[in-house]
Backbone as a ProteinNet text record, in pm:
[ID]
protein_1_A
[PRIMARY]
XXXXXXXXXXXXXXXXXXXXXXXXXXXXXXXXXXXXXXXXXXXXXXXXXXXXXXXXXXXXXXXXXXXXXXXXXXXXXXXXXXXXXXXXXXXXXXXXXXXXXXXXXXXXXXXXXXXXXXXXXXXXXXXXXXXXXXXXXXXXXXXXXXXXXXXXXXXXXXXXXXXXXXXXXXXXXXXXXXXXXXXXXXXXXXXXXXXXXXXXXXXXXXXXXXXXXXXXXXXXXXXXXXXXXXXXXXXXX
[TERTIARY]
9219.1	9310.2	9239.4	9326.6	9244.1	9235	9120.5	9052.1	9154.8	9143.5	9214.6	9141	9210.9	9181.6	9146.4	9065.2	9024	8990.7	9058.1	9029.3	9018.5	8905.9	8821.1	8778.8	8862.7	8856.3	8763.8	8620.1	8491.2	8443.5	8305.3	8145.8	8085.1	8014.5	8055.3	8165.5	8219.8	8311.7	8262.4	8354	8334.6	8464.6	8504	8646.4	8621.8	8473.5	8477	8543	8645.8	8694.5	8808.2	8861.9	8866.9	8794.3	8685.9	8577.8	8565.3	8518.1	8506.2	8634.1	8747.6	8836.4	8834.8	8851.9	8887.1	8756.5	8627.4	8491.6	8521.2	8617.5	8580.1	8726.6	8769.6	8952.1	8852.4	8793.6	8756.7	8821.1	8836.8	8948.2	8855	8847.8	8760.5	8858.4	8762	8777.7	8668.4	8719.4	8671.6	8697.6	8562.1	8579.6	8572.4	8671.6	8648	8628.1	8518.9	8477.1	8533.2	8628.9	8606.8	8526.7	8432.7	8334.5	8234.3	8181.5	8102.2	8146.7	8270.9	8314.6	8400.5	8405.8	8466.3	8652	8657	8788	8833.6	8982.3	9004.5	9059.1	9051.1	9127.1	9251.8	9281.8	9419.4	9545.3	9502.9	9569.3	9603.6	9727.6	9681.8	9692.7	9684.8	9687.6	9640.1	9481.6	9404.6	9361.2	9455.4	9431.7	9593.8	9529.9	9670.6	9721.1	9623.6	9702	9611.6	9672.3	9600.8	9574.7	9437.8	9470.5	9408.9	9496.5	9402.9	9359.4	9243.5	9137.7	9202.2	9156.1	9149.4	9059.7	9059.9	8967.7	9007.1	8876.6	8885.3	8978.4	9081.5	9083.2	9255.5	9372	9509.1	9559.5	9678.9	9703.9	9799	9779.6	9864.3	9805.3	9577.4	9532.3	9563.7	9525.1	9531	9404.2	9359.2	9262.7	9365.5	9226.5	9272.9	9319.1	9196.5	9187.8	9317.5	9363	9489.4	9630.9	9623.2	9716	9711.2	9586.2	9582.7	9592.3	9601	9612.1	9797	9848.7	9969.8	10025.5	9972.1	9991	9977.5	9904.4	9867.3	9936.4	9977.1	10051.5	10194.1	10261.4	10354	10377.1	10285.7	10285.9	10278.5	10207.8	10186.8	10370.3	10392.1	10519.3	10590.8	10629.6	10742	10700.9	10548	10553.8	10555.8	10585.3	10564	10422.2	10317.6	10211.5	10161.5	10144.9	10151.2	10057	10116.2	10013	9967.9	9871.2	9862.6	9764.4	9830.2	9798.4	9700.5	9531.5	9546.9	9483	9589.3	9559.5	9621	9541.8	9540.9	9626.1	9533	9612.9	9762.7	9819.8	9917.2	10035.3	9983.7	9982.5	10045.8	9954.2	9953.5	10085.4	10057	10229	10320	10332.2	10477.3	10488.5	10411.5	10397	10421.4	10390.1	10419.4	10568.1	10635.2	10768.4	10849.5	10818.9	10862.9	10876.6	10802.3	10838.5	10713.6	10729.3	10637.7	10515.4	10408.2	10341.7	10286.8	10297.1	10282.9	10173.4	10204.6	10070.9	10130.8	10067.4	10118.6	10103.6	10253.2	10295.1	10196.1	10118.1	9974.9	9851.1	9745.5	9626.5	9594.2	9565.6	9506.1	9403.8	9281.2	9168.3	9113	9077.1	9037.3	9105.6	9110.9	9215.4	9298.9	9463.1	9570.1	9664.2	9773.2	9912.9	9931.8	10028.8	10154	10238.5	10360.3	10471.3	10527.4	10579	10670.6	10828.5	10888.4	10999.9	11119.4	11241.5	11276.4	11351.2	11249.6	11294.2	11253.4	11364.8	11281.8	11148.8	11102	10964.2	10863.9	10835	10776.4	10651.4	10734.6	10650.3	10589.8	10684	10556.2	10441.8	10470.8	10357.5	10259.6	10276.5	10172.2	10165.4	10216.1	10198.1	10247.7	10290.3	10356.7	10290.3	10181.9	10168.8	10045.6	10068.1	9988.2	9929.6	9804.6	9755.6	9844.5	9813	9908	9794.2	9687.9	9592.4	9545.2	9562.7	9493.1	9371.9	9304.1	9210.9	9254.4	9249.2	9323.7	9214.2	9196	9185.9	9240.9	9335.9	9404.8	9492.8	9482.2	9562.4	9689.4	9740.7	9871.2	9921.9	10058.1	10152.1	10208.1	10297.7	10367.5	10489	10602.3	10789.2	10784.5	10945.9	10986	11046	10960.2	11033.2	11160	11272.2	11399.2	11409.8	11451.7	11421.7	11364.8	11238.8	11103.9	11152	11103.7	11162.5	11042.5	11070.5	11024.4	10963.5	10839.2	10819.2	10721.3	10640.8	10538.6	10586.3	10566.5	10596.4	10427.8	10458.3	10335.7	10403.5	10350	10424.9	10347.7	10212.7	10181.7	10271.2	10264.1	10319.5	10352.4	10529.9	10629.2	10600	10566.5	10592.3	10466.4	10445.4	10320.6	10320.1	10379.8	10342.2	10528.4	10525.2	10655.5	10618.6	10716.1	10696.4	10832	10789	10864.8	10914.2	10990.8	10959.1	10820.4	10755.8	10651.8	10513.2	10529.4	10452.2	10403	10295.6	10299.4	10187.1	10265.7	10172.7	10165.9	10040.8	9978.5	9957.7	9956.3	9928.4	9780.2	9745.9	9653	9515.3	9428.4	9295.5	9246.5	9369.5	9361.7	9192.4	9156.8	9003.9	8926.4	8916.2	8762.5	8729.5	8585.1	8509.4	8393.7	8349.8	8237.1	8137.5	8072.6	7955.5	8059.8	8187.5	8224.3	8281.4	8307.6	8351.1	8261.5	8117.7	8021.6	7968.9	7985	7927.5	8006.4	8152.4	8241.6	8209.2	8175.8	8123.6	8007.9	7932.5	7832.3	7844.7	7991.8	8028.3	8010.2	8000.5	8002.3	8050	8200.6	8290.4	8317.2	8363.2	8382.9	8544.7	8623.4	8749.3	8812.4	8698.7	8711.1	8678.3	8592.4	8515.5	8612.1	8666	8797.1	8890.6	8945	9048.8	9071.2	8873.8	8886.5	8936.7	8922.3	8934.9	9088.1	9231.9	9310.1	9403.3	9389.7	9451.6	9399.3	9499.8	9467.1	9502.7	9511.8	9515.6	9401.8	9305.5	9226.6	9089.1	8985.9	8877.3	8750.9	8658.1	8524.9	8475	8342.3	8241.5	8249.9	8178.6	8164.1	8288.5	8430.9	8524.4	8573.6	8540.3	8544.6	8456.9	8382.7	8248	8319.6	8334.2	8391.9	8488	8619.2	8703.4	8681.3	8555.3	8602.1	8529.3	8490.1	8479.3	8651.7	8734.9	8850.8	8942.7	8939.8	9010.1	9023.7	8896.2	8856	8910	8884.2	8901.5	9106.6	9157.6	9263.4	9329.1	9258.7	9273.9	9237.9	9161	9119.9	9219.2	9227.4	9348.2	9475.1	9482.6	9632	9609.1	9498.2	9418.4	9447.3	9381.2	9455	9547.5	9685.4	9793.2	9827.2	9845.2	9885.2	9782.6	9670.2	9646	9684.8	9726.6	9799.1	9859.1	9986.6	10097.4	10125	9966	10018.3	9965.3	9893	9873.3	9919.9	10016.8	10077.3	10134.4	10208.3	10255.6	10179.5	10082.8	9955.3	9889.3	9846	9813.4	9895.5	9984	10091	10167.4	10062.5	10123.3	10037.4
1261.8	1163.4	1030.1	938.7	793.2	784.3	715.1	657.3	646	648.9	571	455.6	349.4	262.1	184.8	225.4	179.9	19.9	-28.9	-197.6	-179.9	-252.8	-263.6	-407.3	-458.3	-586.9	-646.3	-568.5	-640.9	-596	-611.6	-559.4	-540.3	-490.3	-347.6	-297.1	-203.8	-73.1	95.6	154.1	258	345.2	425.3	444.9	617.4	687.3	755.9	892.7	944.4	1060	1082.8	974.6	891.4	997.7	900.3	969.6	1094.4	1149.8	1314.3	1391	1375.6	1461.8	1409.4	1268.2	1256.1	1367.3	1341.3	1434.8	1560.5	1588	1755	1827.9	1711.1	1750	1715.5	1653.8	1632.8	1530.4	1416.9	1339.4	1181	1095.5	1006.2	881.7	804.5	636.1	551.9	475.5	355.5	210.1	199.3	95.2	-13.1	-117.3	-244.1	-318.6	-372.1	-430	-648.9	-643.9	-827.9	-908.5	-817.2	-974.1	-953.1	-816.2	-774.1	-852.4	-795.5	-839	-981.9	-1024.9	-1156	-1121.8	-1071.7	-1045.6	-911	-910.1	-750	-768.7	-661.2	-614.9	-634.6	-698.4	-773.3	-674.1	-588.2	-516.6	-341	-317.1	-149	-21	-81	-6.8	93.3	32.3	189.2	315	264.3	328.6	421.9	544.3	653.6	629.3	536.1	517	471.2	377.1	298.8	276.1	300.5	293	159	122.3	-3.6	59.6	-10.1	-7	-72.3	-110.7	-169.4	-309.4	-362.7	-455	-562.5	-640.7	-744.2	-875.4	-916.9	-1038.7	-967.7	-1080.4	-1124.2	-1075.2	-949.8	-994	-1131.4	-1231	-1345.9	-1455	-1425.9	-1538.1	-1533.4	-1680.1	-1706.6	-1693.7	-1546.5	-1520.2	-1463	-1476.9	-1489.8	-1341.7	-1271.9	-1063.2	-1013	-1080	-1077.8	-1023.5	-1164.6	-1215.7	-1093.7	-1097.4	-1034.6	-885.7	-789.8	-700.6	-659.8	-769.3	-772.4	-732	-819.4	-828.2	-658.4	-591.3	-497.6	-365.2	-402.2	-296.6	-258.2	-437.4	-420.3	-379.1	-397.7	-379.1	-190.1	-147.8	-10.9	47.6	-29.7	31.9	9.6	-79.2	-85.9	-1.6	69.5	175.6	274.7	322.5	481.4	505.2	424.5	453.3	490.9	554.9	596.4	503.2	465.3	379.1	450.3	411.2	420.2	304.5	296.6	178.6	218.5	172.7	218.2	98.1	118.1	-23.3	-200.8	-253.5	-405.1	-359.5	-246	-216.3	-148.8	-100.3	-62.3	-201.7	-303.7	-453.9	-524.2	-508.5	-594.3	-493	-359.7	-304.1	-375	-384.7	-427.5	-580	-647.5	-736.6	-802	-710.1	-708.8	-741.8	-566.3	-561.7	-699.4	-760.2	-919.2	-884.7	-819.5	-755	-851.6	-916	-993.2	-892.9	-954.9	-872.8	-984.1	-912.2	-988.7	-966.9	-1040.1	-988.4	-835.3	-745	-564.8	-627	-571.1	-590.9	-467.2	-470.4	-421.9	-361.1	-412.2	-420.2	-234.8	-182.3	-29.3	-43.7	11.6	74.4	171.7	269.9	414.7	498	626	767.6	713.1	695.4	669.6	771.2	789.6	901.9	824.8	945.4	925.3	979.9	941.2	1029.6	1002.1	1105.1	1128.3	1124.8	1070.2	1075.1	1202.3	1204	1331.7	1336	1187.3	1202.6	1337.1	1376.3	1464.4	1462.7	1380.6	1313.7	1363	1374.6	1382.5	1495.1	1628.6	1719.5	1743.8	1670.4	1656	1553.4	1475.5	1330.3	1394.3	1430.5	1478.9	1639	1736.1	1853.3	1923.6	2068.7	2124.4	2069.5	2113.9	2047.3	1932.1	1826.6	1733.9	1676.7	1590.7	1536.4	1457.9	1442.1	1365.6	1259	1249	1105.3	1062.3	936.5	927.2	787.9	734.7	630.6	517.7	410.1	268.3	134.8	77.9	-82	-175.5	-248.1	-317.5	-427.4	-566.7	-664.6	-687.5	-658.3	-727.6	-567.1	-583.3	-443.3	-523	-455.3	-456.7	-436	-513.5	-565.4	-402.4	-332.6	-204.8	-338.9	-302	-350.1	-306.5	-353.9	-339.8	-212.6	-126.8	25.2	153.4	77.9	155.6	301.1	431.5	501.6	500.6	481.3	515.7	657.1	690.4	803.1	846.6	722.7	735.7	622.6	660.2	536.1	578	465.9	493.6	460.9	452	399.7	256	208.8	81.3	-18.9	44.3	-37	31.5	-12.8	130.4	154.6	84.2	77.1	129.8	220.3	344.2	387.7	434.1	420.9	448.9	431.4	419.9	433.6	541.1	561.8	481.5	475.6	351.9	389.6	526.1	619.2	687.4	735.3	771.6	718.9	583.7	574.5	493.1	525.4	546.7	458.6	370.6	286.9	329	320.1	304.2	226.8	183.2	126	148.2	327	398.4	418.4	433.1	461.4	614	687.2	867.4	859.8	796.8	814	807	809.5	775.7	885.9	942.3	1020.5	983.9	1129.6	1071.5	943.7	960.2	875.3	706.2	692.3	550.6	606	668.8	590.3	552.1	648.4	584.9	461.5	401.3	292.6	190.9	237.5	102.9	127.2	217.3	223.2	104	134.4	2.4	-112.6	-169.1	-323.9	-379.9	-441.2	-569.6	-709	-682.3	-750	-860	-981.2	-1049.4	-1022.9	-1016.8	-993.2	-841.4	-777.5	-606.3	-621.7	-663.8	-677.1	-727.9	-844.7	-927.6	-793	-744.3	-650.6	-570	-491.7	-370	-368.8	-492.2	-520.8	-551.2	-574.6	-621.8	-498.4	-414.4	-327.4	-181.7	-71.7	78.1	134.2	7.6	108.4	40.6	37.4	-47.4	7.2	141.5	174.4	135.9	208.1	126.8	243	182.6	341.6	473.3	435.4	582.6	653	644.1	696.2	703.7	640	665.9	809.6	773.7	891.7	1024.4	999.4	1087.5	1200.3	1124.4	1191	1258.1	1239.1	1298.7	1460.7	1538.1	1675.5	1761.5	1644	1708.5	1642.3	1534	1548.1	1548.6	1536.9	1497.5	1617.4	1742.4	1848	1811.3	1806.9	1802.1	1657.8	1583.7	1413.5	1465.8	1514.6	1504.9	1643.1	1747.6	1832.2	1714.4	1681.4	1537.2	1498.5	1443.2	1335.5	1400.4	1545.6	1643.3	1636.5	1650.8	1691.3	1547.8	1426.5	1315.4	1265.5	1294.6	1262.9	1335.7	1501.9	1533.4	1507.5	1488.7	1459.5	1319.7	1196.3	1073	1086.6	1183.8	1236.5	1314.1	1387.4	1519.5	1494.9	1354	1312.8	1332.3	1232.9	1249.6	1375.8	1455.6	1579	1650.2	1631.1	1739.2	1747	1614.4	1546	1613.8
14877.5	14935.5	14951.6	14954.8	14989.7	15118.1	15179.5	15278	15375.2	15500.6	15617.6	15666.7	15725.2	15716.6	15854.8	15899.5	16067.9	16112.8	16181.3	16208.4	16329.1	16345.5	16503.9	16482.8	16617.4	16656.9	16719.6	16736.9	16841.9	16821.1	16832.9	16836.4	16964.3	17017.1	17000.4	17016.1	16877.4	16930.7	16872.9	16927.1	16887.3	16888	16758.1	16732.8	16811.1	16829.6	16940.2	16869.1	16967.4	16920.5	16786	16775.3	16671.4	16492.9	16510.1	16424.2	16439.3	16541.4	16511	16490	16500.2	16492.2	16321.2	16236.8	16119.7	16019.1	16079.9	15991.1	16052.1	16153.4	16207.5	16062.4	16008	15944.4	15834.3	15746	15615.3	15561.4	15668.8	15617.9	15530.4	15481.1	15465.1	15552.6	15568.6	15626.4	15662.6	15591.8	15616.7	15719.6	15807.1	15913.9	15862.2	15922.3	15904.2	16035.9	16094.1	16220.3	16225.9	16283.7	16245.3	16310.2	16398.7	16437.1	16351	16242.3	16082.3	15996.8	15971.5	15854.9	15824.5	15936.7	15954.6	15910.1	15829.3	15808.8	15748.6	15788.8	15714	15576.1	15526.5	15408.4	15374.3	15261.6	15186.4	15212.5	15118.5	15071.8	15169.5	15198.2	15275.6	15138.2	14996.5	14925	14899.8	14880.3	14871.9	14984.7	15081	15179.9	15214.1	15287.6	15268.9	15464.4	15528.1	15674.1	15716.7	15850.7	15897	16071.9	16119.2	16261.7	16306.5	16421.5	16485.2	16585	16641.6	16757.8	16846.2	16971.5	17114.6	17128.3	17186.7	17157.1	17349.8	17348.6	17467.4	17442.1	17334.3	17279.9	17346	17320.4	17331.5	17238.7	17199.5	17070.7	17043.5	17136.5	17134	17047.3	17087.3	17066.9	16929.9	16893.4	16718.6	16681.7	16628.4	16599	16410.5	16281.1	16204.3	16191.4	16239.4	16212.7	16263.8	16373.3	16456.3	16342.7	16308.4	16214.1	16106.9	16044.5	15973.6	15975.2	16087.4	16132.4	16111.4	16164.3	16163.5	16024.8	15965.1	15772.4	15731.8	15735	15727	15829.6	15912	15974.2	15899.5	15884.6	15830.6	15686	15624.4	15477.6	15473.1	15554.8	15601.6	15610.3	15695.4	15749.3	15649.5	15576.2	15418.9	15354.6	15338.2	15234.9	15292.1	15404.1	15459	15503.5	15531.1	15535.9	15669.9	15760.9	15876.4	15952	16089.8	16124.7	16311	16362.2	16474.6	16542.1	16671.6	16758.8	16893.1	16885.5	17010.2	17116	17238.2	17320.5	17276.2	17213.8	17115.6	17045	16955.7	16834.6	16831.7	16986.6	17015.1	17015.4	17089.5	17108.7	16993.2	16901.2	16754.8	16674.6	16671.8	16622.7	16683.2	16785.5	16863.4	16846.2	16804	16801.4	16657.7	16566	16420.2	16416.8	16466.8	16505.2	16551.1	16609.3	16685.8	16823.4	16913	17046.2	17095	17230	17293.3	17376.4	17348.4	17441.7	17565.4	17705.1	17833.9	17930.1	17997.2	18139.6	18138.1	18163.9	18249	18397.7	18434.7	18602.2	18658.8	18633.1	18657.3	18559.7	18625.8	18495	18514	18387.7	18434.6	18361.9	18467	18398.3	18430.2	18381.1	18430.1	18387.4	18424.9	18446.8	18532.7	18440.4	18560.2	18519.1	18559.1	18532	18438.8	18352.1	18291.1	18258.4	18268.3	18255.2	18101.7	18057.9	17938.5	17972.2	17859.7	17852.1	17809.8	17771	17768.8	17594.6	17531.4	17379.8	17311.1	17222.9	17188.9	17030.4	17038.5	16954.3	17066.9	17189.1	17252.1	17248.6	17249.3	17181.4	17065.7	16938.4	16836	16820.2	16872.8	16844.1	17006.9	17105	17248	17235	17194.4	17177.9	17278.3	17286.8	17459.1	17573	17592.3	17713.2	17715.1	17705.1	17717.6	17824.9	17840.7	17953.9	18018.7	18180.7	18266.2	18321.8	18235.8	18316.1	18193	18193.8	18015	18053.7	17958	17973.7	18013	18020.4	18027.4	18005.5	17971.1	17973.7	17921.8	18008.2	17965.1	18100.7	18046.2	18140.8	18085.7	17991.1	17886.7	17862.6	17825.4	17733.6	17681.5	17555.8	17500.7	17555.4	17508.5	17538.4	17402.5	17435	17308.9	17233.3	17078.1	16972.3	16937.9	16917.2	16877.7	16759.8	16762.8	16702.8	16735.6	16858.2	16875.9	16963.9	17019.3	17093.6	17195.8	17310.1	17431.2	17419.6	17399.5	17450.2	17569.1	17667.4	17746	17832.6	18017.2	18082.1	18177.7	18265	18370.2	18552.8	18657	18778	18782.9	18654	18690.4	18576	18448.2	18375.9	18262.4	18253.5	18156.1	18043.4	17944.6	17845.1	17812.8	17787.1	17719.4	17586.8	17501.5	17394.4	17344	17214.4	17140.8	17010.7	16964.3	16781.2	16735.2	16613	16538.7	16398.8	16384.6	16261.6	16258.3	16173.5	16134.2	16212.2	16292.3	16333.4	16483.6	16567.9	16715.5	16762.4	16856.3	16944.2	17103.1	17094.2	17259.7	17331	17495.5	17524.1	17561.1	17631.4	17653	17548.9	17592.2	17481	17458.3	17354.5	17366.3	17284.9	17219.1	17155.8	17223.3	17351.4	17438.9	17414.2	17395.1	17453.9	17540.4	17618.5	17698.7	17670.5	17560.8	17531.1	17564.4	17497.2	17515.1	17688.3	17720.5	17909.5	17948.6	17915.8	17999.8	17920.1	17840.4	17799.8	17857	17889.5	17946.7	18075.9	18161.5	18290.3	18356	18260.7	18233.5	18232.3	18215.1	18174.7	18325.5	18302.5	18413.5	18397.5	18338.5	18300.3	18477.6	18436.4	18586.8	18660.4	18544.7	18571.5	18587.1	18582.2	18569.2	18762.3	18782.3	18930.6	19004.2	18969.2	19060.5	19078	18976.6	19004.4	19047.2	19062.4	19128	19260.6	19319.3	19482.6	19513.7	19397.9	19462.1	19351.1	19298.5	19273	19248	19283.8	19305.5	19159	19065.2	18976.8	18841.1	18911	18818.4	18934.5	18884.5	18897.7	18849.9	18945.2	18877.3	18786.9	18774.2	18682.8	18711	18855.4	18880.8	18888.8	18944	18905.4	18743.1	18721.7	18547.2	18490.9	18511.7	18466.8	18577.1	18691.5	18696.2	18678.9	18601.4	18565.2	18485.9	18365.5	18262.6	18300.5	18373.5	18382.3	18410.3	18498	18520.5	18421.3	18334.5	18245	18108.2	18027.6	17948.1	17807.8	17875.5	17748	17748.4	17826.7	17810.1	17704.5	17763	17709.4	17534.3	17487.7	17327.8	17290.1	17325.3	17322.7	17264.6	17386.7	17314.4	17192.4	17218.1	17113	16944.5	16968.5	16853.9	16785.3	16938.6	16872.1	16803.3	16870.6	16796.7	16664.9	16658.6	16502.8	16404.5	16448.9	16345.2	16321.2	16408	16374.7	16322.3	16305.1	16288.9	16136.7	16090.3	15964.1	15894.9	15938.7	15894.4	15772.4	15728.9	15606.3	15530.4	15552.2	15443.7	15383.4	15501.6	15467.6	15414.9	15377.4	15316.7	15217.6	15146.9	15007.7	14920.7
[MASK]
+++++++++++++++++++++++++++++++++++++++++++++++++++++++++++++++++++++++++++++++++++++++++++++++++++++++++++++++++++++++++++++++++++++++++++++++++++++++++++++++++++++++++++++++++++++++++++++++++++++++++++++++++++++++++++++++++++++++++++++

C-alpha cells in the first residue's frame, strides 16, 4: 500500500501512539515536519491517507503549512482518501470545510471528561466501550462544519470531535502516550501557568503524569479502535 501521510506542524513533535500502532499494523508513512521541512507536500497522491498533528500555532494564523494543510485535506476528501484530525489538525479539517474555528468557552488541558453522543457512528469510529477522560491541549475549537456529525461533546467545550463521511476530527489528543505527557508536563509554557490559576479545567504536570496509570491503557484502547476504523478503507482494498 502507499504511505500515509503525517503533517506535524512544530518542532518538537511527536506523533507518539500514533507511530506505534501504524509499525505495530505494518502500515508505512511518511512524516512531514513544517518547521524541517519548511513546507508540505503538493500533491495527497502518493499517499493512501492522511493524518494531521496538533501543534502550538492558530489554525487562523496565516502560516503557509496552514494553508497548505488545508489544500491537502481537501484534495484528500474529493478522492475518498481518509483523513484524520488531531487537535490543530482537528481545527484545520473544519476549517478546510469553511467552519470557523474560535476561542473554546474554555481552554482544556490535561485528562478532562467526555461525553459521546447517541449518533449511531459512535461505536464504530470509539469502539463499545470507550474512554470517558481523554488528553487535551488546547485554547481555540472548532464551529460543526455544515454536513459534519457530532459525535463527542465535553462540559468545557462541545464540539469534540465530528466525522465528515469517511473521515474524523478531534478536538482531543487520542495519540499521547506516556513518554509525550510527560514531556508536555515539563513545559513551562506562560499562558499554560496563567490558566492553571483561573480555570478547573486546565491542569498542571503533576496531574497530568498522574492520570496516565488510571487512564492511559484505556485512552490507546480508543486510540485502536479509531485508527482502524479511520483506515479500514484502505486496509481492505
Amino acid at each position: 500500500m502507499n504511505p500515509v501521510l503525517v503533517l506535524e506542524n512544530q518542532s518538537p513533535e511527536q506523533i507518539a501512539y500514533l507511530g506505534t500502532w501504524l509499525k505495530n499494523n505494518n502500515i508505512p508513512y511518511e512524516v512531514h515536519n513544517a518547521a524541517i521541512h519548511k513546507q508540505f507536500p503538493e500533491s495527497i497522491n502518493p499517499y493512501s491517507a492522511l493524518a494531521v498533528m496538533g501543534g502550538y500555532m492558530s489554525a487562523n494564523d496565516p502560516l503557509p503549512t496552514n494553508r497548505q494543510a488545508e489544500i491537502l485535506i481537501l484534495q484528500a476528501m474529493n478522492n475518498d482518501i481518509p483523513v484524520i484530525g488531531h487537535c490543530l489538525g482537528g481545527q484545520l479539517m473544519a476549517k478546510a470545510l469553511g467552519a470557523k474555528i474560535v476561542a473554546s468557552p474554555k481552554p482544556e488541558i490535561g485528562w478532562m471528561p467526555i461525553e459521546y453522543t447517541d449518533d449511531s457512528e459512535v461505536k464504530d469510529w470509539f469502539g463499545e466501550n470507550p474512554t470517558n477522560k481523554v488528553m487535551h491541549w488546547h485554547y481555540e475549537s472548532f464551529e460543526l462544519p455544515h454536513g459534519a456529525k457530532l459525535l463527542a461533546t465535553s462540559p468545557y467545550c462541545h464540539n469534540q470531535a465530528f466525522s465528515f463521511g469517511i473521515h474524523l476530527a478531534m478536538q482531543f489528543h487520542i495519540e499521547v502516550d506516556e513518554h509525550k505527557i510527560n514531556f508536555w508536563a515539563s513545559d513551562d509554557e506562560e499562558e499554560w501557568k496563567l490558566n492553571r490559576g483561573l480555570h478547573e479545567s486546565v491542569q498542571d504536570g503533576l496531574e497530568m503524569m498522574n492520570g496516565i496509570d488510571s487512564y492511559m491503557n484505556k485512552h490507546k484502547k480508543t486510540a485502536d479502535a479509531i485508527y482502524s476504523k479511520w483506515l479500514k478503507l484502505v486496509l481492505n482494498k
